[in-house]
TIGU-304631 format. One line per field, with one value per residue (C-alpha): residue in one letter; residue number from 1; x, y negated, z. Coordinates in nm, 2 decimals, decimal comma, padded with zeros to 4 digits, always signed. Each point is the difference from the previous one (the first is absolute). Example, Ala and Ser with C-alpha at 12.3 -4.5 7.8 and 13.67 -1.06 7.14 Angstrom:
2
res <- A / S
n <- 1 / 2
c1 <- +01,23 / +00,14
c2 <- +00,45 / -00,34
c3 <- +00,78 / -00,07
This chain:
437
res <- X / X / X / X / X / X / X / X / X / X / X / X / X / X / X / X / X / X / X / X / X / X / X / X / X / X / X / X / X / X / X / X / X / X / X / X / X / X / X / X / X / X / X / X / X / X / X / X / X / X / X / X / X / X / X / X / X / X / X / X / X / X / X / X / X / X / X / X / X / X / X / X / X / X / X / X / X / X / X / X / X / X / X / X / X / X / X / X / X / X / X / X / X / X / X / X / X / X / X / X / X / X / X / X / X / X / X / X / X / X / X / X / X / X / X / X / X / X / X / X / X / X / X / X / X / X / X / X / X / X / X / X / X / X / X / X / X / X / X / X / X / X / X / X / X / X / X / X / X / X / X / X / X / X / X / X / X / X / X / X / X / X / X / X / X / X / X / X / X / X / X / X / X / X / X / X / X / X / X / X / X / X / X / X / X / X / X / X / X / X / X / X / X / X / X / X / X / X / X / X / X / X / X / X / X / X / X / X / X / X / X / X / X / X / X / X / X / X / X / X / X / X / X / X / X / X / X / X / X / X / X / X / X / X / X / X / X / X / X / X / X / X / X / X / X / X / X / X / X / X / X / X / X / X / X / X / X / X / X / X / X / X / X / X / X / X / X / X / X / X / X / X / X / X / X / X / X / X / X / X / X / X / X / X / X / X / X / X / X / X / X / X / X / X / X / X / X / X / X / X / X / X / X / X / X / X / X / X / X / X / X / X / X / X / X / X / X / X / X / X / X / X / X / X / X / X / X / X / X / X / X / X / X / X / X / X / X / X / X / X / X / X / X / X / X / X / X / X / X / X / X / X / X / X / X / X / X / X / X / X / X / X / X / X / X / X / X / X / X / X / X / X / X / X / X / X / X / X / X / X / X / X / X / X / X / X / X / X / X / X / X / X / X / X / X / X / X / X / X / X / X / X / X / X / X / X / X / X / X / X / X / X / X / X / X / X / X / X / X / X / X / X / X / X / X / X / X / X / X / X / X / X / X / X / X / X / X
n <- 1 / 2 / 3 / 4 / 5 / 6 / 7 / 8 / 9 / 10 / 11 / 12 / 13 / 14 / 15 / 16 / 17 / 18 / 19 / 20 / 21 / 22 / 23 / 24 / 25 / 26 / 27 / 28 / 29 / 30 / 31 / 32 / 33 / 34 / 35 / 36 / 37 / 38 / 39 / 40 / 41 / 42 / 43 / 44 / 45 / 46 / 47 / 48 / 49 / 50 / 51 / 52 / 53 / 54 / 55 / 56 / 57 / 58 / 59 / 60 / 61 / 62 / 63 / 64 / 65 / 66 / 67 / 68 / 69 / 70 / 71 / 72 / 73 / 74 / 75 / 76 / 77 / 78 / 79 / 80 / 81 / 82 / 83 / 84 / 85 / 86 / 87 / 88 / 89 / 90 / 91 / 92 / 93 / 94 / 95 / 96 / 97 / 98 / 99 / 100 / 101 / 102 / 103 / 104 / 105 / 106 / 107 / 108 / 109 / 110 / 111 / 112 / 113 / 114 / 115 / 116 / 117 / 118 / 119 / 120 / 121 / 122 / 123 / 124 / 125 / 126 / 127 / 128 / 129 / 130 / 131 / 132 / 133 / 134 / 135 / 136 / 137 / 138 / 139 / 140 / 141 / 142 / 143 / 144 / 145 / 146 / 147 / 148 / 149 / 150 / 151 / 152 / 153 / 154 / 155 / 156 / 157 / 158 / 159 / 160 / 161 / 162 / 163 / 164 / 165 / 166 / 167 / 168 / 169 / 170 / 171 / 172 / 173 / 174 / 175 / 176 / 177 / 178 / 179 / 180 / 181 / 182 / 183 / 184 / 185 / 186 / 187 / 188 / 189 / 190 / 191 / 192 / 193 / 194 / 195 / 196 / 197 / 198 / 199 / 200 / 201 / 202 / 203 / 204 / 205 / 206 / 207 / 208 / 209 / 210 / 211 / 212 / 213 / 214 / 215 / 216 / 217 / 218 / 219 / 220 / 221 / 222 / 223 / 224 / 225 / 226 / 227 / 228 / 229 / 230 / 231 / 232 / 233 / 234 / 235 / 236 / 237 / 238 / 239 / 240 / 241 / 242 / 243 / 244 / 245 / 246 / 247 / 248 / 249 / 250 / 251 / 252 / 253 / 254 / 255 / 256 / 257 / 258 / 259 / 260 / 261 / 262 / 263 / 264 / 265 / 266 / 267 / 268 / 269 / 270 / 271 / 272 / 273 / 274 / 275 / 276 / 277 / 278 / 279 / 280 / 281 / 282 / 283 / 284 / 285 / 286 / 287 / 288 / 289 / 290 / 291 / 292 / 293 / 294 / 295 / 296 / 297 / 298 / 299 / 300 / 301 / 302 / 303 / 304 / 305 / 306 / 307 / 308 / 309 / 310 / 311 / 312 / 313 / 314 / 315 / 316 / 317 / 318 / 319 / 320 / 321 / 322 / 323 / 324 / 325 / 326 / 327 / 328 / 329 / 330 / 331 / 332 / 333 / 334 / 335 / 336 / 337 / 338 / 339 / 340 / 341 / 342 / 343 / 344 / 345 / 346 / 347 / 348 / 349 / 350 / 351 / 352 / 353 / 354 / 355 / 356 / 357 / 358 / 359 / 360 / 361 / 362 / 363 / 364 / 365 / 366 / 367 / 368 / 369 / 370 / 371 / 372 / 373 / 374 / 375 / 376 / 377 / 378 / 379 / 380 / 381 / 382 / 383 / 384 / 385 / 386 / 387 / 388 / 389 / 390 / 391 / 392 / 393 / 394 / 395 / 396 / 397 / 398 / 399 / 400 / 401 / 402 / 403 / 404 / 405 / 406 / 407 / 408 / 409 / 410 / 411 / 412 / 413 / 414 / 415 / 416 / 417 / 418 / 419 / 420 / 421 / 422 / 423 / 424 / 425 / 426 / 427 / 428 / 429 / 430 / 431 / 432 / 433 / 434 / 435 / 436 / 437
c1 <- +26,34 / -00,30 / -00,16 / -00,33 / -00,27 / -00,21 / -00,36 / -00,06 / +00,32 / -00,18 / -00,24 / +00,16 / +00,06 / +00,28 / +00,14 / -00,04 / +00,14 / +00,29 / +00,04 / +00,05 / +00,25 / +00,20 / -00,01 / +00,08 / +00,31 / +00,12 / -00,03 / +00,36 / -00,05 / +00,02 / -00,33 / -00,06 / +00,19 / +00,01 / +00,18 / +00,12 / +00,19 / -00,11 / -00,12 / -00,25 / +00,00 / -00,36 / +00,05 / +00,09 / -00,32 / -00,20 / +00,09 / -00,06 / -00,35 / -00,12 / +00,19 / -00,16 / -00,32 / -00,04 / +00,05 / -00,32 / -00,17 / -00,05 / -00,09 / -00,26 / -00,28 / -00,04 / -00,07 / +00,04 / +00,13 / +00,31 / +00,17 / +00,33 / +00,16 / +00,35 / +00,29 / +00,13 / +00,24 / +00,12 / -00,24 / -00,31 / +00,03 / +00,04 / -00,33 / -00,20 / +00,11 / -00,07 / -00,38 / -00,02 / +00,14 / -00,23 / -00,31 / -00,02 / -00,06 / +00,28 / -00,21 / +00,28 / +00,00 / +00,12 / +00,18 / +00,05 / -00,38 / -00,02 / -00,20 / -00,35 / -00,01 / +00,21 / -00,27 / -00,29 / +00,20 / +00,04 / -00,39 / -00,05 / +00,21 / -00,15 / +00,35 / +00,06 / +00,37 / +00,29 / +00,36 / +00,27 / +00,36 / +00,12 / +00,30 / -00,17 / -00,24 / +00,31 / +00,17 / -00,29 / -00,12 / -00,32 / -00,07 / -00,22 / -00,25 / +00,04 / -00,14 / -00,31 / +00,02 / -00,03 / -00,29 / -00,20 / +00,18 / +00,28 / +00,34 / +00,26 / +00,34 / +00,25 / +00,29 / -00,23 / -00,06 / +00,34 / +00,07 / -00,24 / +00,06 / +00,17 / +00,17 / -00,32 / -00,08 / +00,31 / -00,02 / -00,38 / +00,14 / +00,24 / -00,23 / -00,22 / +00,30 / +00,05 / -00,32 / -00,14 / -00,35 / -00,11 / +00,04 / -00,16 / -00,37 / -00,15 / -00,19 / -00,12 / +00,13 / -00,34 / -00,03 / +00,14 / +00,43 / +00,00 / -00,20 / +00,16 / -00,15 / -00,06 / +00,24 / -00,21 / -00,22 / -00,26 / -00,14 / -00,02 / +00,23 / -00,09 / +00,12 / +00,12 / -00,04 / +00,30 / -00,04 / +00,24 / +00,03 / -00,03 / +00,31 / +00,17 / -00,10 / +00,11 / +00,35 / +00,03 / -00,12 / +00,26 / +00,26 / -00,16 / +00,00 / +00,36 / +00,28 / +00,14 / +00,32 / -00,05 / +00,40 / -00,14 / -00,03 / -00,35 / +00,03 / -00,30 / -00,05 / -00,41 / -00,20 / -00,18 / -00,32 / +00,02 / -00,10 / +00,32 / +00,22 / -00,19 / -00,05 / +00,29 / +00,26 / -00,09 / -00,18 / +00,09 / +00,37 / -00,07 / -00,22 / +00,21 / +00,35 / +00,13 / +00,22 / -00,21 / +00,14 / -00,24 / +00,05 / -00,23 / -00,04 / +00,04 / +00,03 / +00,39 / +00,18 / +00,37 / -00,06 / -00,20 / +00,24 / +00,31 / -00,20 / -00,09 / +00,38 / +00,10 / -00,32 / +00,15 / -00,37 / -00,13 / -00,36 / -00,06 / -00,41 / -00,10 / -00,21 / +00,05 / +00,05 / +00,26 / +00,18 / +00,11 / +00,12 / +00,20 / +00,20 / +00,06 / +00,14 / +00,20 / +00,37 / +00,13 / -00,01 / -00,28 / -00,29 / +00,22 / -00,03 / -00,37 / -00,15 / -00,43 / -00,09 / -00,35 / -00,26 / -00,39 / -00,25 / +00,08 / +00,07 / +00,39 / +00,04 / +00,33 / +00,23 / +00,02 / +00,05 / +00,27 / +00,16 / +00,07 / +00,09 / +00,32 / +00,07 / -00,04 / -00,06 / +00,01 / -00,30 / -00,34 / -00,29 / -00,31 / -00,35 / -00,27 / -00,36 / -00,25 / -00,24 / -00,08 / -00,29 / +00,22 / +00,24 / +00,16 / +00,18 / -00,28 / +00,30 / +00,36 / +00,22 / +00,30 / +00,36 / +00,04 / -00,24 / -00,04 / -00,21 / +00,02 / -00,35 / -00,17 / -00,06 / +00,01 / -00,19 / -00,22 / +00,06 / -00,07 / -00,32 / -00,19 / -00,24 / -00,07 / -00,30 / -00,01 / -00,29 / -00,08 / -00,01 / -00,16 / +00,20 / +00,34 / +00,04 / +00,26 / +00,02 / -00,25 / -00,04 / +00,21 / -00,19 / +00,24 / -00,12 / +00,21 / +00,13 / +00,16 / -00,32 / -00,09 / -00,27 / -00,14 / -00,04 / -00,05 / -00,21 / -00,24 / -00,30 / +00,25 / +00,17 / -00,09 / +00,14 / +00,09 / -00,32 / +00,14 / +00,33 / +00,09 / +00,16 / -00,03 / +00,36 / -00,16 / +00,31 / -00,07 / +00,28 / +00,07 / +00,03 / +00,25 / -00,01 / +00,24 / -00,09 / +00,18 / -00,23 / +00,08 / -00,17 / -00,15 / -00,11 / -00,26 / -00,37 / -00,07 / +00,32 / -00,18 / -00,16 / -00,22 / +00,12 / -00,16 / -00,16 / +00,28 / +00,14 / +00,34 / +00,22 / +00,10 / +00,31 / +00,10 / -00,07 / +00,25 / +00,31 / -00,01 / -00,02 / +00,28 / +00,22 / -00,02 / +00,06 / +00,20 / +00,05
c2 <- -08,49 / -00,07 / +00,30 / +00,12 / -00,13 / +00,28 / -00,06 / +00,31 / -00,08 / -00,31 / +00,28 / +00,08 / -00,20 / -00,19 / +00,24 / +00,34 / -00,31 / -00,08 / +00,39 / +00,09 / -00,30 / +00,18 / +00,31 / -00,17 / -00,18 / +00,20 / -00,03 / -00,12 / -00,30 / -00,32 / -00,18 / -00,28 / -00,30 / -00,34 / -00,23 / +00,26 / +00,16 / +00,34 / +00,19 / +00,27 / +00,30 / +00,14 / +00,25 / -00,22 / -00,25 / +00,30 / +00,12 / -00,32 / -00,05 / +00,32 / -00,09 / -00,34 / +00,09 / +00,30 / -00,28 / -00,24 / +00,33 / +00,01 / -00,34 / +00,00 / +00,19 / +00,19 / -00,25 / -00,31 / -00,33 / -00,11 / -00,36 / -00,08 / -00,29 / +00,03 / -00,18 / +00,21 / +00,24 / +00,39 / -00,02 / -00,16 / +00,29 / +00,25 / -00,06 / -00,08 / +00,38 / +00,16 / -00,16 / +00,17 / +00,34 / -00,01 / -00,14 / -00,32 / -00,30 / -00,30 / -00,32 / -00,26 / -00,34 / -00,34 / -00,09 / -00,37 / -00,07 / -00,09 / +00,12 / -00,08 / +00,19 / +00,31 / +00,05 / -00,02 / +00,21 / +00,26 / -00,05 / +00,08 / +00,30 / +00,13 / +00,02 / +00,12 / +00,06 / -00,25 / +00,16 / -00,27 / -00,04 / -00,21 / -00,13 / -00,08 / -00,20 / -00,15 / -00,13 / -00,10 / -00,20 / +00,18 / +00,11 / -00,25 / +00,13 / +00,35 / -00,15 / -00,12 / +00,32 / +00,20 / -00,15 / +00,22 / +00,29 / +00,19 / -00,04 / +00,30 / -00,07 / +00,20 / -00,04 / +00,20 / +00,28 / +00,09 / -00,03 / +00,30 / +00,21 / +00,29 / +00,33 / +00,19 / -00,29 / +00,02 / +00,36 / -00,05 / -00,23 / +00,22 / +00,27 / -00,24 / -00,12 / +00,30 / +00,11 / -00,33 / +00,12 / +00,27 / -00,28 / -00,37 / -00,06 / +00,09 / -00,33 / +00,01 / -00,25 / -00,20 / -00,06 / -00,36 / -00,05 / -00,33 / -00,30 / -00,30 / -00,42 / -00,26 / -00,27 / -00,33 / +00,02 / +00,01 / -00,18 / +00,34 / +00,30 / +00,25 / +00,40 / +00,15 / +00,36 / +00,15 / +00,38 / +00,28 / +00,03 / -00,44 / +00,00 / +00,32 / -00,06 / -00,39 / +00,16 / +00,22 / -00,30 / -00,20 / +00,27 / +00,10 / -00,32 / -00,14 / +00,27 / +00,09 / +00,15 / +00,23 / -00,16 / -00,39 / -00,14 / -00,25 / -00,24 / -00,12 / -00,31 / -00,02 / +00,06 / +00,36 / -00,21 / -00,09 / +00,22 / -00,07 / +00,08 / +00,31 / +00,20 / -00,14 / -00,09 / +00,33 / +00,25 / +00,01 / +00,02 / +00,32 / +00,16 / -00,09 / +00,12 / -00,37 / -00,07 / -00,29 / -00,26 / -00,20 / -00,33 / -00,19 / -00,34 / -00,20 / -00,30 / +00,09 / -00,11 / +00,05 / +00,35 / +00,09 / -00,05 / +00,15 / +00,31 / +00,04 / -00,01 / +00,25 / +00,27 / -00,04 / -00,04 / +00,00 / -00,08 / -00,33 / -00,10 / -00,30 / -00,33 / -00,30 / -00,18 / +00,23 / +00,13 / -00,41 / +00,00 / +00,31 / -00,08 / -00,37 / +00,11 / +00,29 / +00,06 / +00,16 / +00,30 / +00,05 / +00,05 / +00,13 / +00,32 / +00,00 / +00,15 / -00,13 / -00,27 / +00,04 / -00,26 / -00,04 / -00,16 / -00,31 / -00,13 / -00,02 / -00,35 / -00,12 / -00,07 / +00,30 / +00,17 / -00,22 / -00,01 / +00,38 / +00,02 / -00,29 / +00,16 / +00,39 / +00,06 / +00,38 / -00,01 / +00,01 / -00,17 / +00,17 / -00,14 / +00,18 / +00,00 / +00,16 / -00,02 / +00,16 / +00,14 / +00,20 / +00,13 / -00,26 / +00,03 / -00,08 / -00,09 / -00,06 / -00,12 / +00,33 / -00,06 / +00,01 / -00,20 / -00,26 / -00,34 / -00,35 / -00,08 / +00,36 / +00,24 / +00,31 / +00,26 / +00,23 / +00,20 / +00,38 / +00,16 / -00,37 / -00,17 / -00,33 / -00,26 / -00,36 / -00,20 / -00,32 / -00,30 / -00,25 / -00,36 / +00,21 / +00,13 / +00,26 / +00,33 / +00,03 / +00,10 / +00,32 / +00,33 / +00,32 / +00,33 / +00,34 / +00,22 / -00,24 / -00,22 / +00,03 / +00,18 / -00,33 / -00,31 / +00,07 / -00,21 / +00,00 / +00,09 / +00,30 / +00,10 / -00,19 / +00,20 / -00,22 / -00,02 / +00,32 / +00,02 / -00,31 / -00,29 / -00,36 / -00,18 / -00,32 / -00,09 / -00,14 / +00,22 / +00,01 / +00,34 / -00,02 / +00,24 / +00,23 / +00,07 / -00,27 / -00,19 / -00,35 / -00,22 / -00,36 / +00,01 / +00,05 / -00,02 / -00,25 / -00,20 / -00,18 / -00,32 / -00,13 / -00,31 / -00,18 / +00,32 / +00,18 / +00,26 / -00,11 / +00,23 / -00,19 / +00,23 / -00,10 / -00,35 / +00,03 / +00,20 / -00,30 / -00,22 / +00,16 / +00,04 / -00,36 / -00,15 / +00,30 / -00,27
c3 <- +15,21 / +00,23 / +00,19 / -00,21 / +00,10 / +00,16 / +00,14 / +00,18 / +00,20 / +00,11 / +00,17 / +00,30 / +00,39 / +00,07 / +00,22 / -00,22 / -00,29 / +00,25 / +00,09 / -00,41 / -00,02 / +00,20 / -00,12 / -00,34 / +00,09 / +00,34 / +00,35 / +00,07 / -00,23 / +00,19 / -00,12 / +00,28 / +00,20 / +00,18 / +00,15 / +00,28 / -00,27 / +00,11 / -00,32 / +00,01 / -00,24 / -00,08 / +00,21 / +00,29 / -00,10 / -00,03 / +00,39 / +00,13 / -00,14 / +00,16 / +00,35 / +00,01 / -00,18 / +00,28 / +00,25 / -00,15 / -00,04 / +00,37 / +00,01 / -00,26 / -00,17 / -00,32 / -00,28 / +00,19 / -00,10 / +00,14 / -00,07 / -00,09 / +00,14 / -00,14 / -00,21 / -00,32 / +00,15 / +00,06 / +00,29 / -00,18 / -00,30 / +00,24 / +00,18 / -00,32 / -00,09 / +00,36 / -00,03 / -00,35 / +00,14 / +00,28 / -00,22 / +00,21 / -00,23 / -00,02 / +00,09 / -00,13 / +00,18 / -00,10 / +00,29 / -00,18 / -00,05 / +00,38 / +00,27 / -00,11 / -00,29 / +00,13 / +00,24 / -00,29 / -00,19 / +00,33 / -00,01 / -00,38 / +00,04 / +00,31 / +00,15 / +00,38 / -00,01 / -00,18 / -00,03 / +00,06 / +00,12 / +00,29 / -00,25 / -00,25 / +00,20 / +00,18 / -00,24 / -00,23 / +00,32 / +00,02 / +00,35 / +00,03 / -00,35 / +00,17 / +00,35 / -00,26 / -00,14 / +00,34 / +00,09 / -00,33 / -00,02 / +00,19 / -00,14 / +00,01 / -00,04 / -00,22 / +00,26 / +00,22 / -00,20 / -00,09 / +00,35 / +00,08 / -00,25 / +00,17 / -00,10 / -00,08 / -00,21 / -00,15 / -00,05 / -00,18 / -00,21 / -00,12 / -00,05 / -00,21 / -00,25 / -00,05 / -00,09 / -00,08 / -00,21 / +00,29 / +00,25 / -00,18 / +00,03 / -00,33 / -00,18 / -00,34 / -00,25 / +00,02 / +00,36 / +00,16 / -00,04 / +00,14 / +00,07 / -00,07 / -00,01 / -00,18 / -00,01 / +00,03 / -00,29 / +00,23 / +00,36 / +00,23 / -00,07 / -00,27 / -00,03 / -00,27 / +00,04 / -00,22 / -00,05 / +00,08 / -00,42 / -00,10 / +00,20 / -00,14 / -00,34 / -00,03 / +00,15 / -00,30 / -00,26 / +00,10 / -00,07 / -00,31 / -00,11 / +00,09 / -00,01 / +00,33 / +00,09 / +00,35 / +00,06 / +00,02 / +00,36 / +00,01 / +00,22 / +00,16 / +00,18 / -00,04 / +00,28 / +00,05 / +00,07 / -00,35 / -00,30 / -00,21 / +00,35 / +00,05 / -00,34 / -00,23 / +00,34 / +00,21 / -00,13 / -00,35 / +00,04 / +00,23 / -00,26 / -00,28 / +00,14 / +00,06 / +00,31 / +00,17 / +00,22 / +00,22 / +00,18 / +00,20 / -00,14 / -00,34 / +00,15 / +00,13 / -00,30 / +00,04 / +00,20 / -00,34 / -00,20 / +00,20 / +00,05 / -00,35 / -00,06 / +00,26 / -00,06 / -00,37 / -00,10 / -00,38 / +00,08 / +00,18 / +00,06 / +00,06 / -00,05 / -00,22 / +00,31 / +00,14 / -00,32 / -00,07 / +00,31 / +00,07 / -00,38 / +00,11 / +00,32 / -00,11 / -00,10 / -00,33 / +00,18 / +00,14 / -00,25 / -00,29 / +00,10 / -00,09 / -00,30 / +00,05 / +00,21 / +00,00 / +00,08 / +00,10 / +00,21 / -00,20 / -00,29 / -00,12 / -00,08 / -00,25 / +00,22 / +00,18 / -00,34 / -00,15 / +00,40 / -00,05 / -00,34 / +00,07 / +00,36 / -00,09 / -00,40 / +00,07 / +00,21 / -00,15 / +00,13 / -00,01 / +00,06 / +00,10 / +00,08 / +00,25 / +00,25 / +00,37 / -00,22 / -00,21 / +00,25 / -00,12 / -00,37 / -00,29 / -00,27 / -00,04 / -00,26 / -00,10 / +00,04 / -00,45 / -00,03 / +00,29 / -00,12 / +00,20 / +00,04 / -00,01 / +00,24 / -00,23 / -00,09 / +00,26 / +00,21 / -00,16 / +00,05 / +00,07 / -00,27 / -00,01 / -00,12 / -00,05 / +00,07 / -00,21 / +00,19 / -00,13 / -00,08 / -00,03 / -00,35 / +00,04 / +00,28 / +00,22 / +00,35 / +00,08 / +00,14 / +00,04 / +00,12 / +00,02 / +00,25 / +00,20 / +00,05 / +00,40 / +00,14 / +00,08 / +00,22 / +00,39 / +00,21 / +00,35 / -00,30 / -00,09 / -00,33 / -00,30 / -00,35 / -00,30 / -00,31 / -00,18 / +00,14 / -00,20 / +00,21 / -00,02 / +00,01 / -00,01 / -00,26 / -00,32 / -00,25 / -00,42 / -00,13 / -00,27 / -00,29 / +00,08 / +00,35 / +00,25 / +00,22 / +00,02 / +00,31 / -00,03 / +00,38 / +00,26 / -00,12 / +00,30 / -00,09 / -00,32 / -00,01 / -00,25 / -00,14 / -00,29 / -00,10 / +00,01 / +00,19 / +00,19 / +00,20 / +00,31 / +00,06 / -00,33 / +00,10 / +00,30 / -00,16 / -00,24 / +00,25 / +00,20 / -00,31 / -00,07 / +00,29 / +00,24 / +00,31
């Protein structure tokens, strides 16, 4: 069965949250990984985000935001954690969105320091961004700090795992988790300040809504600099007891897939986009293994669906829905009862209305408010709360009878036509399922 559903669990910060995981499932359990193939137990994840947070500590002050600049891996998790333990906020940065709009968003956030990594910016061919970057802020590379820590480092670190609540920065479940941006919906950058208990609580949602076995491995491709990478890849796997296994980058395919294999994961996240690809270009081996593959961000079209059910009929493909807003998971279709066209039933603890719009007869626009729901939207002016803690999606849904949400598209996406109300994306999946070329 799915864990109960507790709201005053969703009460607490990510590191006291993180610090009762392992408690709950023991500190020799190995809980984290990436492609280094060198797994950490909590304990071990634990010491190492009080020797690197001690390390920021000296380089920043109380309460300040610091940015990440970092692929999904051991090392990005790590330092999300050490900011939480040393109540420095995580500033997460969309190192695709390009230079112009890194800086705004450095600007937004008030950001003085970015955390990077020589490799990463290596291999992603980044120097040149960081150069940009450099010329805003200071940048502080992760190489260097592990190169500095020293014995008493070590031997604080130590002392901290082992008596983790004495040590961490005490935060209260309402104050700032995370701030995280808009992807493109609008011209300049915009925050989302996440809480310490929106990002907590949408962890436990998902694993009182979807049954999770502590044994699975998830394996996370997704960004950290998204919402989906960051609650469901990172931090809910490490709340909920779940082995996670980061890697830095959807887009390489064939590694994917082969890694999925060999981490002998049950949990693969992913796109639309990325899930078609990764079962087109992988062997009878390596995705039967899997028990969800779970999608959002976009909307699951066909032929992904009947893709995996010839290739891997033991896997089940589950759509999802969600929104930076709301940490991100607002609904998911259930493993027992999984429909092609829905995206379930809400998250628990959210409510939901639907506002008429005129010229389409059924739904309406879809407002959600709950626990989850951010703090707000961060700009230069400061932080702007949603009307009543409800949130505008901006998505047009149907509410069907028994509960499941069912989406007919973005409110801007409609055109009126003849007097009617057309939906353009319906418009272009007809158009690409007619003529595919």
């Amino acid at each position: 069965m799915a864990r109960a559903y507790d709201p005053k669990l969703g009460q607490r910060s990510l590191f006291d949250a993180l610090l009762d995981a392992a408690d709950e499932f023991g500190a020799k359990k190995e809980i984290l990984e990436d492609q280094d193939r060198k797994p950490l137990t909590y304990r071990d994840f634990i010491r190492a985000c009080f020797a690197l947070g001690k390390k920021i500590g000296e380089k920043t002050a109380a309460g300040e935001r610091v940015a990440m600049l970092l692929p999904s891996s051991v090392g990005a998790a790590v330092t999300f954690f050490a900011l939480q333990a040393i109540g420095r906020t995580p500033v997460m940065l969309n190192f695709t969105s390009g230079a112009r709009n890194l800086k705004a968003a450095r600007g937004v956030a008030d950001v003085k320091l970015i955390l990077t990594s020589r490799r990463f910016l290596a291999q992603a061919r980044l120097e040149e961004l960081a150069g940009e970057l450099e010329e805003a802020a200071k940048l502080v590379y992760l190489e260097d700090i592990r190169a500095s820590i020293g014995l008493p480092d070590k031997l604080y670190a130590a002392a901290a795992a082992a008596a983790p609540r004495l040590f961490r920065k005490p935060v209260k479940p309402g104050d700032v988790g995370v701030i995280l941006f808009t992807s493109g919906s609008f011209a300049a950058p915009r925050g989302v300040v996440l809480t310490q208990a929106n990002v907590v609580t949408n962890a436990l949602q998902v694993g009182a809504h979807i049954e999770l076995d502590p044994a699975w491995t998830v394996f996370n491709p997704l960004p950290v600099f998204h919402s989906f990478g960051l609650t469901v890849g990172t931090v809910m796997p490490l709340l909920l007891g779940l082995k996670g296994f980061q890697y830095p980058s959807p887009l390489h395919v064939k590694m994917v897939v082969d890694l999925v294999r060999e981490s002998q994961a049950r949990i693969l996240l992913a796109t639309d986009t990325f899930m078609g690809q990764y079962v087109r270009a992988a062997g009878p081996e390596d995705l039967s293994g899997l028990i969800l593959a779970v999608c959002g961000a976009e909307k699951v079209r066909d032929s992904t669906r009947t893709l995996m059910a010839e290739k891997f009929p033991g896997v089940t493909l589950l759509e999802g829905y969600g929104a930076t807003e709301a940490a991100p998971v607002i609904a998911a279709n259930k493993p027992h009862d999984n429909r092609h066209g829905a995206i379930g039933p809400l998250m628990p603890g959210m409510e939901m209305r639907l506002e008429p719009i005129e010229g389409i007869p059924e739904g309406g626009r879809l407002l959600v408010r709950g626990p989850n729901v951010m703090a707000g939207y961060l700009d230069h002016q400061g932080l702007e709360p949603p009307p009543d803690g409800w949130h505008d999606t901006g998505d047009v849904a149907v509410l069907e009878a028994d509960g499941y949400l069912r989406l007919l598209g973005r409110a801007k996406r409609f055109a009126k036509i003849g007097g009617a109300m057309i939906s353009l994306s319906v418009v272009a999946v007809s158009l690409t399922n007619n003529w595919p070329d």
